[in-house]
C-alpha positions as CSV (number, residue, x, y, z in Angstrom):
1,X,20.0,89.8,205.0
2,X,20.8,88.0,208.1
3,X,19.1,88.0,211.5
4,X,15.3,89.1,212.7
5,X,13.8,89.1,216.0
6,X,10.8,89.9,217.1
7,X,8.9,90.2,220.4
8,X,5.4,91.2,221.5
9,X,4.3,90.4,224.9
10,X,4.4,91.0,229.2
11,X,8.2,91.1,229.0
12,X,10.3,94.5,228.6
13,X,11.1,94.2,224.5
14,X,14.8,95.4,224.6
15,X,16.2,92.3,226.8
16,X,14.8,90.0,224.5
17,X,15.5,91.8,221.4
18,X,19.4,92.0,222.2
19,X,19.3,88.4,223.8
20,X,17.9,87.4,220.4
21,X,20.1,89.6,218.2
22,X,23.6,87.9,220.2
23,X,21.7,84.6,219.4
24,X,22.1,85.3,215.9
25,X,25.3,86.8,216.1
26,X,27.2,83.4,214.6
27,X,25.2,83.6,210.8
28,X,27.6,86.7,210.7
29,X,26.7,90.6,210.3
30,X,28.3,93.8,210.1
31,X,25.9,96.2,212.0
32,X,22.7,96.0,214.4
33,X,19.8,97.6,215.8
34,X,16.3,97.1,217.1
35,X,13.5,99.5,217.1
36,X,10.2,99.5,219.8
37,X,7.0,100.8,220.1
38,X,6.4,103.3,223.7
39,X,3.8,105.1,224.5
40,X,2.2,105.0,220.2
41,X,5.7,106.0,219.5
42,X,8.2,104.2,217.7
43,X,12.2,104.2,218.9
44,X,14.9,103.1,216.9
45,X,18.6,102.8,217.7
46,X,21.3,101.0,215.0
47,X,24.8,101.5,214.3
48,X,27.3,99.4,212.3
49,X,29.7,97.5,213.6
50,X,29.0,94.7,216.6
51,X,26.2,94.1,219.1
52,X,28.0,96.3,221.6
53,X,28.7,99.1,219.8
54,X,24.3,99.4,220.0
55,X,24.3,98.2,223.1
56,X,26.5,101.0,224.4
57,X,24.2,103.8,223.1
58,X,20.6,102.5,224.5
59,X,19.6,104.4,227.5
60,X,19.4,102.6,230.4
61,X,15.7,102.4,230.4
62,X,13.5,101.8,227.7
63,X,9.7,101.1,229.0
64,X,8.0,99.1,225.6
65,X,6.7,95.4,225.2
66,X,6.9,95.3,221.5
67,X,9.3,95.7,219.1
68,X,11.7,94.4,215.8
69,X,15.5,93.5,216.0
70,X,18.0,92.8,212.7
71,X,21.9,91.9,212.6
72,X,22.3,93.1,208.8
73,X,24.8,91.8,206.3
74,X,25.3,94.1,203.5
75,X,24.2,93.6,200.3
76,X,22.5,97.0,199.2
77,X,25.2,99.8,200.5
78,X,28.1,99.3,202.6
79,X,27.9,98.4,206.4
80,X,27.1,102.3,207.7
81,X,24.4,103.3,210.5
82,X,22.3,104.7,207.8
83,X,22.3,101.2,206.3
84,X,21.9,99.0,209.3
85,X,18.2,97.9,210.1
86,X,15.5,98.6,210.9
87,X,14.4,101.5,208.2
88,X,11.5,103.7,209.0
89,X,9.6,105.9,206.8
90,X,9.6,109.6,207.1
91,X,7.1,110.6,210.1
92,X,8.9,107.4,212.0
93,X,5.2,105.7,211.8
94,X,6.3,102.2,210.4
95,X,9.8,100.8,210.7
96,X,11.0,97.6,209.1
97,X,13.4,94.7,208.9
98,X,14.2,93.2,206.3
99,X,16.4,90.1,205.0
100,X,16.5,89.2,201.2
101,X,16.9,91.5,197.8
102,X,14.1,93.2,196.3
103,X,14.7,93.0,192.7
104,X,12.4,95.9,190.9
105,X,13.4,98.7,193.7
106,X,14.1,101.0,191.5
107,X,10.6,101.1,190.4
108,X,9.0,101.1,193.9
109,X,11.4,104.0,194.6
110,X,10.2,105.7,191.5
111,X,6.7,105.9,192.3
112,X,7.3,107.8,195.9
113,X,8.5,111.7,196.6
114,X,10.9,111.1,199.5
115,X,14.2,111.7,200.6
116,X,15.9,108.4,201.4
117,X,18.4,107.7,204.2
118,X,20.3,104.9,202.9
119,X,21.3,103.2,200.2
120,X,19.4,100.2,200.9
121,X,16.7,98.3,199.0
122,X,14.9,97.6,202.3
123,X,14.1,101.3,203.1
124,X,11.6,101.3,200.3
125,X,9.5,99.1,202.3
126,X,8.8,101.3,205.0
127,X,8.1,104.3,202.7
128,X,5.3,101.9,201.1
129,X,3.8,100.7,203.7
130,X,3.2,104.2,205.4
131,X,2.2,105.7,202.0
132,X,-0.1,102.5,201.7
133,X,-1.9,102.8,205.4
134,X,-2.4,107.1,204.9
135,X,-3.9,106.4,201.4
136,X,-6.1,103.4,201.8
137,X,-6.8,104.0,205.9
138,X,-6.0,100.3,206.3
139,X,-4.2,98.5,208.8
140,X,-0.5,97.4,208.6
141,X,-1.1,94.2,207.7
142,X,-3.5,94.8,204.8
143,X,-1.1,98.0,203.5
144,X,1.7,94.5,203.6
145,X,-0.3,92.4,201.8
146,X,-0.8,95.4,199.4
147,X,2.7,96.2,199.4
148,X,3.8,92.9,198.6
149,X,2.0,92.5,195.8
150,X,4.3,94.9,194.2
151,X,7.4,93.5,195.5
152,X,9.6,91.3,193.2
153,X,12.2,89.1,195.3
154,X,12.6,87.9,198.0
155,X,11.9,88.6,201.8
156,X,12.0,87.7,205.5
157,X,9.9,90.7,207.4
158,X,8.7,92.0,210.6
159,X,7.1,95.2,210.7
160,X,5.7,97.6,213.4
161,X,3.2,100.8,213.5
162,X,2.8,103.2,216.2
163,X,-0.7,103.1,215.7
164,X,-1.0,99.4,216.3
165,X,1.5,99.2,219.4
166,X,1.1,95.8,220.2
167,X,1.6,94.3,216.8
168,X,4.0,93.1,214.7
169,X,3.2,91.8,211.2
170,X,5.5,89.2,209.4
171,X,6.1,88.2,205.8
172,X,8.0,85.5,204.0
173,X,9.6,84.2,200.4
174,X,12.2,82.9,200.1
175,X,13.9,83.9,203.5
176,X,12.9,81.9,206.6
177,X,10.8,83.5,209.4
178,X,9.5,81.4,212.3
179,X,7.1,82.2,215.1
180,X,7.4,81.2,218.7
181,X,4.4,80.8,220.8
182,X,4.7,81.5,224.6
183,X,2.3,82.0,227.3
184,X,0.9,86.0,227.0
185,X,3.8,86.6,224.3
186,X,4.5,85.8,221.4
187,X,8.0,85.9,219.4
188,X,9.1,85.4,215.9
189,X,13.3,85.0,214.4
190,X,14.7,84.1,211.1
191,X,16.4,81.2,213.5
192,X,15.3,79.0,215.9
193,X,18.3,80.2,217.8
194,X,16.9,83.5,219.1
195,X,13.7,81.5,220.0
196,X,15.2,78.8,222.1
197,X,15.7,80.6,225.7
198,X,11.7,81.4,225.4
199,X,9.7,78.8,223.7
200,X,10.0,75.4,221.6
201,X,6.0,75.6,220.2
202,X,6.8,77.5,216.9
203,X,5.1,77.8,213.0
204,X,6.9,77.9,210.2
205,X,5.6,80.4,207.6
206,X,5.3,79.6,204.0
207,X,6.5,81.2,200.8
208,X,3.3,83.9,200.3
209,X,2.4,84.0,203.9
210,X,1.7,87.2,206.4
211,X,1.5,86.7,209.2
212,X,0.2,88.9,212.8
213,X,1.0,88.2,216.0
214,X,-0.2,90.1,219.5
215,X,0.4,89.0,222.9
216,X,-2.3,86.7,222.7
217,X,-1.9,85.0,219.2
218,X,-1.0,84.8,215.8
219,X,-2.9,84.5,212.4
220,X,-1.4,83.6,209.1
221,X,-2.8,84.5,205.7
222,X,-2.0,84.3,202.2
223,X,-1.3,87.8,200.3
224,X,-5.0,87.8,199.2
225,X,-6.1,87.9,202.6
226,X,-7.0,84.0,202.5
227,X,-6.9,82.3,205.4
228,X,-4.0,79.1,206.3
229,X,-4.5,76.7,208.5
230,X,-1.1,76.3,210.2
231,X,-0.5,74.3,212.7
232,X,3.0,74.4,215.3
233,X,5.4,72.1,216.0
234,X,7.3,71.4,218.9
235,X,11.3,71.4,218.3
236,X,13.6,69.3,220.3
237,X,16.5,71.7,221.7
238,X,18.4,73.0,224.6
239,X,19.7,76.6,225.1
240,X,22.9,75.2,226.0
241,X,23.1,73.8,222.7
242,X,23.9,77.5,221.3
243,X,26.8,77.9,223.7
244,X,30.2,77.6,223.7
245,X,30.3,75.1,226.3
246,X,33.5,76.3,228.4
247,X,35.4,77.0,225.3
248,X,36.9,79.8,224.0
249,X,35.3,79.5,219.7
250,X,32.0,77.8,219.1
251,X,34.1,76.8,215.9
252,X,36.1,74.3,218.5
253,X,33.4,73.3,220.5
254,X,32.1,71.8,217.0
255,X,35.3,70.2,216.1
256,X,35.8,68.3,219.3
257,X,32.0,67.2,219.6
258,X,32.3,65.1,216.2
259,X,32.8,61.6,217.9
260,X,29.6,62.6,219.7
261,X,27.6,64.1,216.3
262,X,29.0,61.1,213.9
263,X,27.1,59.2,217.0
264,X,24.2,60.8,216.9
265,X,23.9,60.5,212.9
266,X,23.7,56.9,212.8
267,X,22.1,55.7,215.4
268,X,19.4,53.5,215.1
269,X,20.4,53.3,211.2
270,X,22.6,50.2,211.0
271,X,20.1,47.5,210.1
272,X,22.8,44.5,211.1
273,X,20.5,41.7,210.7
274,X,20.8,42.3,206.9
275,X,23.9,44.3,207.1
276,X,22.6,47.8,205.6
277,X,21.6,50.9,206.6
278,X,18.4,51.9,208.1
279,X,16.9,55.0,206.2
280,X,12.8,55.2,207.4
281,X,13.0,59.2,205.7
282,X,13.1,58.5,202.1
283,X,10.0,57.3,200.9
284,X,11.0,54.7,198.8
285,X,10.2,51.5,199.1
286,X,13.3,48.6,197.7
287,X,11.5,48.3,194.5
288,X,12.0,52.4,194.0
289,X,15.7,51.5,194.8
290,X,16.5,49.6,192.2
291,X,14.4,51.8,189.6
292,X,17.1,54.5,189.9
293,X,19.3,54.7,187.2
294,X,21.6,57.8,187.8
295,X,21.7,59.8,190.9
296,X,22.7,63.9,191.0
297,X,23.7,65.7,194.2
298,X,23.2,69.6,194.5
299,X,24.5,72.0,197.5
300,X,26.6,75.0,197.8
301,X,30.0,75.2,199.5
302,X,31.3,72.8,202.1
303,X,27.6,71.2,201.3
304,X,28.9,70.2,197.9
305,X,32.4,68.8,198.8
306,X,30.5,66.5,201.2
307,X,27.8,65.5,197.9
308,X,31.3,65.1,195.6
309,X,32.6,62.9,198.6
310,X,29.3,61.1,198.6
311,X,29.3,61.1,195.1
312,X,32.1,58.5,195.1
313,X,30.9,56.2,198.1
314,X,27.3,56.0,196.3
315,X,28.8,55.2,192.8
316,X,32.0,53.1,194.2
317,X,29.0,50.6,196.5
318,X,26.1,50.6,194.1
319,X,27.7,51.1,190.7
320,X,25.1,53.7,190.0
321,X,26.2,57.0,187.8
322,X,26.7,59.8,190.1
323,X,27.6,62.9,190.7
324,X,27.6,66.3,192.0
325,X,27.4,70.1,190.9
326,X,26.3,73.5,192.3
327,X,22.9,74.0,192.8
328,X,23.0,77.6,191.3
329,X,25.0,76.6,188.3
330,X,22.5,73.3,188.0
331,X,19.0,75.0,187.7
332,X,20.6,78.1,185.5
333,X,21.5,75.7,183.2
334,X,18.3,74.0,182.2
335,X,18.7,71.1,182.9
336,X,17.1,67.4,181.7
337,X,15.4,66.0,184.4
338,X,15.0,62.0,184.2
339,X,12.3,60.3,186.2
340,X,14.6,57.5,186.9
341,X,17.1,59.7,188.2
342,X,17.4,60.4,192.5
343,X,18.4,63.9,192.8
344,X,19.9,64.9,196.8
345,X,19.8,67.9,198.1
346,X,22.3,68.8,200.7
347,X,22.1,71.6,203.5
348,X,22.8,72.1,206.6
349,X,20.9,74.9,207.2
350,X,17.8,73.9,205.1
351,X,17.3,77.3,203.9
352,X,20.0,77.5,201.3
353,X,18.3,80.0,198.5
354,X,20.1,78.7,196.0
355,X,19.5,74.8,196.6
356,X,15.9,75.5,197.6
357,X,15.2,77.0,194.0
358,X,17.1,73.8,192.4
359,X,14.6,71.8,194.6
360,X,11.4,73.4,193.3
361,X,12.6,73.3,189.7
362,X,13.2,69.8,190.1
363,X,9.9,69.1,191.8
364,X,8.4,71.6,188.3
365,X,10.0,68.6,186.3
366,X,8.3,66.1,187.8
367,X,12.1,64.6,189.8
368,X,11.4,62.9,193.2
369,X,14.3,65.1,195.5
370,X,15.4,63.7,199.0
371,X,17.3,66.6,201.4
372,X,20.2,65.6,203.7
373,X,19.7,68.4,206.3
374,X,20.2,69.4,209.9
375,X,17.9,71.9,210.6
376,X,14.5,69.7,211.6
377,X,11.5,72.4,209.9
378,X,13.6,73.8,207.8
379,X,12.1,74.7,204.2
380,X,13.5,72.2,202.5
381,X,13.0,69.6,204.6
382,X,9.3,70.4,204.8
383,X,9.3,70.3,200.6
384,X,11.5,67.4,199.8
385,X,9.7,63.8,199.1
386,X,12.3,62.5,201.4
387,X,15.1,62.7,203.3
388,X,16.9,62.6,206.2
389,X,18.0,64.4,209.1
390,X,22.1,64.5,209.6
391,X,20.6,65.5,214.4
392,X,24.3,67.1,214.4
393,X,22.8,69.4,216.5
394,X,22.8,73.4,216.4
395,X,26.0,74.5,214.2
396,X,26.6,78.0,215.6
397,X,30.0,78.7,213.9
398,X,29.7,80.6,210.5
399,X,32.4,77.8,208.8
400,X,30.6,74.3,208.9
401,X,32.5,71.8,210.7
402,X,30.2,68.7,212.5
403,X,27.9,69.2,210.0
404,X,29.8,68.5,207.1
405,X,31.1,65.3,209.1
406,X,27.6,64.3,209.7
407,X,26.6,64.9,205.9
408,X,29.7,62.3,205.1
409,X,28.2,60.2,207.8
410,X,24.4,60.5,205.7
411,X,26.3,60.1,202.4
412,X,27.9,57.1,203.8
413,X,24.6,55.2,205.1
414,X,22.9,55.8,201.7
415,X,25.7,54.6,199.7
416,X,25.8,51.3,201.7
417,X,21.8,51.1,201.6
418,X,21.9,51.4,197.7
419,X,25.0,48.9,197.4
420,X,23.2,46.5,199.4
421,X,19.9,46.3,197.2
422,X,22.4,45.9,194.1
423,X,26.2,44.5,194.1
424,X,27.3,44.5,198.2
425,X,27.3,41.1,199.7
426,X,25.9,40.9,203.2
427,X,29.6,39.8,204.3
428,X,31.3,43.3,202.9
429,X,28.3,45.1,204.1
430,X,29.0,44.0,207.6
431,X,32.5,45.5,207.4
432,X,30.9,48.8,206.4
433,X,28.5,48.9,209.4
434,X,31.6,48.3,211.3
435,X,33.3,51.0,209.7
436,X,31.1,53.4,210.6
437,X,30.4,52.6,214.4
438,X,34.6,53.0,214.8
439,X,34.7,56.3,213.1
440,X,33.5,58.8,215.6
441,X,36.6,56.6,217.8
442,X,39.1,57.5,215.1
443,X,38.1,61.1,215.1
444,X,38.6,61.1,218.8
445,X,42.3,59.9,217.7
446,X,42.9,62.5,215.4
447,X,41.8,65.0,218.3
448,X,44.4,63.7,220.5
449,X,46.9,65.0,217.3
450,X,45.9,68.4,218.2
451,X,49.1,69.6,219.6
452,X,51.0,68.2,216.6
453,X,49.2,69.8,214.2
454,X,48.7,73.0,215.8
455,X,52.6,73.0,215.9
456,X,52.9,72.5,212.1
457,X,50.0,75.2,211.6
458,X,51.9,78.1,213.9
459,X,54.7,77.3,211.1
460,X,53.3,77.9,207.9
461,X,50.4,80.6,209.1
462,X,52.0,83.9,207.7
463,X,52.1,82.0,204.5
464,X,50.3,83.9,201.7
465,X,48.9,80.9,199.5
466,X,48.4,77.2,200.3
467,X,48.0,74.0,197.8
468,X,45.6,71.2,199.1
469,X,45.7,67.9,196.6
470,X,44.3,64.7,196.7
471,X,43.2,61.8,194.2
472,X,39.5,60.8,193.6
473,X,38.0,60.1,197.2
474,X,40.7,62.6,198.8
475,X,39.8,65.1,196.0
476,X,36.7,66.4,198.2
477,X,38.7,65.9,201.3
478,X,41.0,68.3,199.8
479,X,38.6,71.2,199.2
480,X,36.7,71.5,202.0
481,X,40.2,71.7,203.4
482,X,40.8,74.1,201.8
483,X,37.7,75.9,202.2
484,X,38.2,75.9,206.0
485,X,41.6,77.1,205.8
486,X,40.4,80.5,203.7
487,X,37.4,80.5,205.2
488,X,38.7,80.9,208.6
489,X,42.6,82.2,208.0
490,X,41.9,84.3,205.3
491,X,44.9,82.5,203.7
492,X,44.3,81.6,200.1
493,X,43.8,78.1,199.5
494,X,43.3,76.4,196.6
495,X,42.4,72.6,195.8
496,X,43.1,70.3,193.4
497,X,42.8,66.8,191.9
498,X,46.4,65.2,192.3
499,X,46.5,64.5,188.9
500,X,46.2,68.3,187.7
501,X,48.9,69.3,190.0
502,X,51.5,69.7,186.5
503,X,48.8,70.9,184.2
504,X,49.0,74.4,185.2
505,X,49.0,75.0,189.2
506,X,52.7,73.4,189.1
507,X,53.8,77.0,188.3
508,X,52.5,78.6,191.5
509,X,54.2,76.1,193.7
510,X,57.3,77.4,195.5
511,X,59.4,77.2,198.6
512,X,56.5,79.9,200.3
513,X,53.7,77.9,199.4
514,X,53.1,74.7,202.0
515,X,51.7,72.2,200.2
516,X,48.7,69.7,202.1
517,X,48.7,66.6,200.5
518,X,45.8,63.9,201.5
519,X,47.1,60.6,201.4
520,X,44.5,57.6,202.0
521,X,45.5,54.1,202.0
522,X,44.6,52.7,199.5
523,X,45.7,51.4,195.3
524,X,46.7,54.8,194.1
525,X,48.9,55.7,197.1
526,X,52.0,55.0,194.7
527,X,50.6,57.5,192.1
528,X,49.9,59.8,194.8
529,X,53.3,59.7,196.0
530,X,54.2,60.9,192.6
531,X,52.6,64.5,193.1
532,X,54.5,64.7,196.5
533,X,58.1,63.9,194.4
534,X,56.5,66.7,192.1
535,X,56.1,69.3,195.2
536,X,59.2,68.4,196.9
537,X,61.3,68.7,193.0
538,X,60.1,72.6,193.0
539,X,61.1,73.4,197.3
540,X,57.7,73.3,198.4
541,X,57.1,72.4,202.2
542,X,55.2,69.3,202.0
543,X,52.1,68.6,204.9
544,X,50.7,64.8,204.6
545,X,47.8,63.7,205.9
546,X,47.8,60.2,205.8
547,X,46.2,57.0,207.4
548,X,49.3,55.0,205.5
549,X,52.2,53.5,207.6
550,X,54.5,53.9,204.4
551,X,57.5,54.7,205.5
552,X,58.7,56.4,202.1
553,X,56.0,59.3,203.0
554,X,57.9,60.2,206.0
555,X,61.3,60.7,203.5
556,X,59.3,63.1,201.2
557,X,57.1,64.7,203.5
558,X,58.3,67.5,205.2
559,X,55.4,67.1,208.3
560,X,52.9,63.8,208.9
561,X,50.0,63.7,210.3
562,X,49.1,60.5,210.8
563,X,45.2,59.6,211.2
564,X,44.3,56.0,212.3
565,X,43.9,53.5,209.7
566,X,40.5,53.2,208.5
567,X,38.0,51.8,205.5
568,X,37.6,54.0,202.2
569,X,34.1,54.5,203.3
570,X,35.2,56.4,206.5
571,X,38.8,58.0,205.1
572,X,37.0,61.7,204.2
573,X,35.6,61.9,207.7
574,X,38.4,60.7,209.4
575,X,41.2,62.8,207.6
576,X,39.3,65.9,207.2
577,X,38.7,66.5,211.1
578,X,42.8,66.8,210.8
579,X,42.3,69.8,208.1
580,X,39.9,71.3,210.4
581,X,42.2,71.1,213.8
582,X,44.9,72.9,211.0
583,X,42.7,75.3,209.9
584,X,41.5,76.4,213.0
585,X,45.1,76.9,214.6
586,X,46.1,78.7,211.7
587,X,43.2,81.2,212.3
588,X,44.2,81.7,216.1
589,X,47.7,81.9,215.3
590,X,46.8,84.9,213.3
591,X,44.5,86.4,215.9
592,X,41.1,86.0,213.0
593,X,37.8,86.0,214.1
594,X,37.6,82.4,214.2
595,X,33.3,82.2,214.6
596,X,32.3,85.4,212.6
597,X,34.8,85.3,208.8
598,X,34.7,88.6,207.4
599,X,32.6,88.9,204.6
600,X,30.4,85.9,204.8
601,X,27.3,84.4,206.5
602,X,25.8,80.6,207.7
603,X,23.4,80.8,205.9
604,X,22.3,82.1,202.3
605,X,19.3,82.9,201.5
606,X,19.7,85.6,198.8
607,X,21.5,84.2,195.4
């Protein structure tokens, strides 16, 4: 997996291609390459390593209008040239890129007498489909659809043939691929990202859908040949939106635009005539409201901290059950589904593999699912019954940042909708509207701590381990500050309830190990003052983060940051923009690749 583009059109193919490839460079990769069709011939170039290292070894010329780019990020066989994308088969008649895992390779490869180049279970695909087209004398899309019926897994493809030099055939499940329409060309990316510079008017293919575009047009089938009748949509983005904006990491860019995104995700939805939230997504009318009797929250990494922090403002304001858990670990587990039970979905992306197949086996049950998400035509925002959009705007960074802020900011509006139609009285729910149109101000305040807190990062950034604690509603807080901090720093982090801290981590904590402890305001900042007497009793530097004015903080703590003052509903937001600013100095301090983490991508579409 990670990046395809695609062009077919008027246009030289090898500008677009690697304009669209550097588009894509933030989901993360570790080699590139693009191949074209000239003169019924096919070209490919790929090496591993970054967009330059291929751009460096194209000639300076390349005369073709069509042709298949892919950023890969290994999952079959290390990050090698041989590896890298695209794969052709052995005359150099088909070549292929591929994101996703086929699952029965072994018997595709078992079935075909050729030498393979790599080590990959995408190379199989261009071996098929050439054997396929010899055999049966068909085109390349019918040898896909025939190919596909043999596949097992899942898939995001573009495909060309030197005998069909002006068209490129595509092919989803389970791994997003999105056609963009243009005036005598026609495009197609796993992300609108690579599409924005040339078009908005795009189609979202299906699960089971090929597709063919030309110059002219595109056609979309099912894998029997079937016909679809797909209609585009027009998308509402800039191409400035994917830069850095004057700054030196994407990654800051979306730290310091929070006040603005925290804006963005609530406007319009603070209903003050009856002091709630505004929420015209969902499908459900009041009466469905008060049916629900437990509600469950699925996502995958910094997704699920913000549904464990939304956990506790949705069952804290509407004293309904809730909670949160991975969606990988949810649907392996089999289990119940309750019709009276809301289950939320949480991605940022919308393409999450894992928390798309939790969705659908929901949906099998017979559960109603509403999606928090940010990418509008995503997959699971085009299959939930309801939802809402988080309009942070394009998150280029690998490490999630204004979108988790903004999916606090969702989680935050639901909880006061829900606690409205039950136990919230108009007068509290008035404070929590107010709340929430001061907290992209306070984040602003906690940018102005920059210098502070890079200070304290610089200090403790050749550490080897970090602790992050907090206590129930600073629990979340905590991990996702963590997260960042590994994520980012490579330093290893760890998180954990306050009240855990002397049930086993307690022995790991030493005078080399900087300790972040979250610190709300609120009736269990005495008790969690008593794991910070804990830390400081072993030599432990102790970091606060705290919106407290207690003064007996300042004794313990060996560094305060101190965020402005703000309610319970807002704290998670507020604080964790601090954890970011820390995070992110820590990685610069250390020289990481802030944007690009080793070792991971934005978004996962494989399990």
């Amino acid at each position: 997996m990670c990046g395809i583009i695609a062009y077919t059109g008027g246009q030289q193919a090898v500008p677009v291609l690697m304009n669209g490839l550097r588009r894509l460079e933030y989901r993360g990769y570790d080699s590139a390459g693009i191949s074209v069709s000239s003169r019924k011939k096919l070209r490919t170039w790929k090496s591993a390593g970054k967009i330059n290292v291929l751009d460096s070894q194209l000639p300076e010329s390349i005369k073709a209008q069509c042709g298949i780019g892919h950023t890969r990020w290994a999952t079959h066989g290390a990050p090698t040239d041989e590896n890298a994308h695209p794969h052709t088969d052995t005359e150099e008649s088909v070549t292929v890129v591929h994101n996703g895992i086929i699952e029965n390779v072994d018997a595709l490869k078992d079935k075909l007498t050729v030498e393979y180049k790599s080590e990959t279970d995408s190379e199989v695909l261009a071996h098929l489909l050439s054997q396929t087209i010899k055999e049966k004398k068909c085109s390349l899309i019918d040898a896909m659809r025939e190919v596909l019926s043999r596949v097992v897994g899942t898939y995001g493809i573009a495909a060309i043939s030197a005998e069909e030099p002006e068209k490129i055939v595509l092919a989803r499940s389970g791994s997003p691929v999105i056609i963009g329409i243009g005036e005598g060309e026609m495009l197609a990316a796993s992300d609108m990202s690579a599409l924005s510079r040339y078009t908005r008017e795009v189609v979202h293919l299906d699960d089971g859908e090929v597709a063919q575009i030309t110059p002219d047009g595109f056609e979309v089938t099912l894998l029997d040949a079937s016909p679809t009748d797909k209609s585009s949509m027009t998308l509402v983005s800039n191409i400035e939106d994917y830069d850095r904006g004057g700054y030196e990491h994407y990654l800051y860019r979306e730290i310091v635009d929070q006040p603005d995104t925290v804006r963005r995700t609530i406007s319009g939805r603070l209903d003050k005539r009856f002091n709630t939230a505004r929420l015209g997504g969902l499908n459900m009318e009041a009466r469905d409201l008060l049916q629900i009797q437990r509600v469950k929250i699925l996502g995958c990494g910094s997704a699920l901290y913000a549904g464990m922090a939304g956990a506790n403002m949705i069952e804290s304001l509407s004293r309904i059950p809730c909670d949160a858990e991975p969606a990988a670990e949810f649907r392996y587990r089999n289990p119940v589904i309750e019709a009276s039970t809301l289950y939320i979905v949480v991605s940022q992306s919308g393409e999450t593999f894992d928390t798309l197949a939790a969705t659908r086996e929901i949906q099998r049950k017979g559960g109603f699912v509403l999606g928090i998400v940010n990418s509008v035509g995503s997959t699971i925002a085009r299959e939930v019954d309801g939802g809402v959009y988080m309009h942070a705007g394009p998150e280029v960074s690998v490490a999630s940042t204004k979108a988790f802020t903004s999916m606090l900011s969702v989680f935050s509006l639901l909880a006061i909708l829900l606690g409205r139609s039950r136990d919230v009285s108009p007068q509290r729910g008035a404070q929590l509207l107010l709340a929430l149109e001061q907290a992209p101000d306070k984040i602003a305040d906690v940018l102005a701590l920059e210098t502070h807190i890079a200070d304290i990062a610089k200090e403790y950034a050749n550490s080897h381990s970090a602790f992050f604690i907090g206590r129930t509603s600073a629990y979340p807080v905590a991990l996702e500050g963590a997260q960042k901090l590994k994520e980012i720093s490579y330093i290893h982090a760890e998180a954990y309830p306050a009240s855990e801290l002397k049930h086993g981590p307690l022995a790991l904590v030493c005078a080399e190990t900087p300790c972040v402890v979250v610190l709300p305001e609120s009736e269990l900042l005495d008790k969690s003052m008593g794991a910070l007497e804990e830390i400081k009793a072993r030599g432990a530097p102790v970091i606060a983060v705290t919106d407290s004015s207690n003064k007996r903080i300042d004794k313990l703590a060996d560094h305060v940051i101190r965020t402005p003052l703000a309610d319970e509903l807002v704290q998670g937001m507020v604080m964790g923009v601090a954890l970011q600013i820390y995070a992110y100095h820590s990685a610069v301090a250390l020289g990481r690749d802030v944007d690009q983490p080793r070792n991971l991508a934005k978004s996962v579409t494989v399990e």
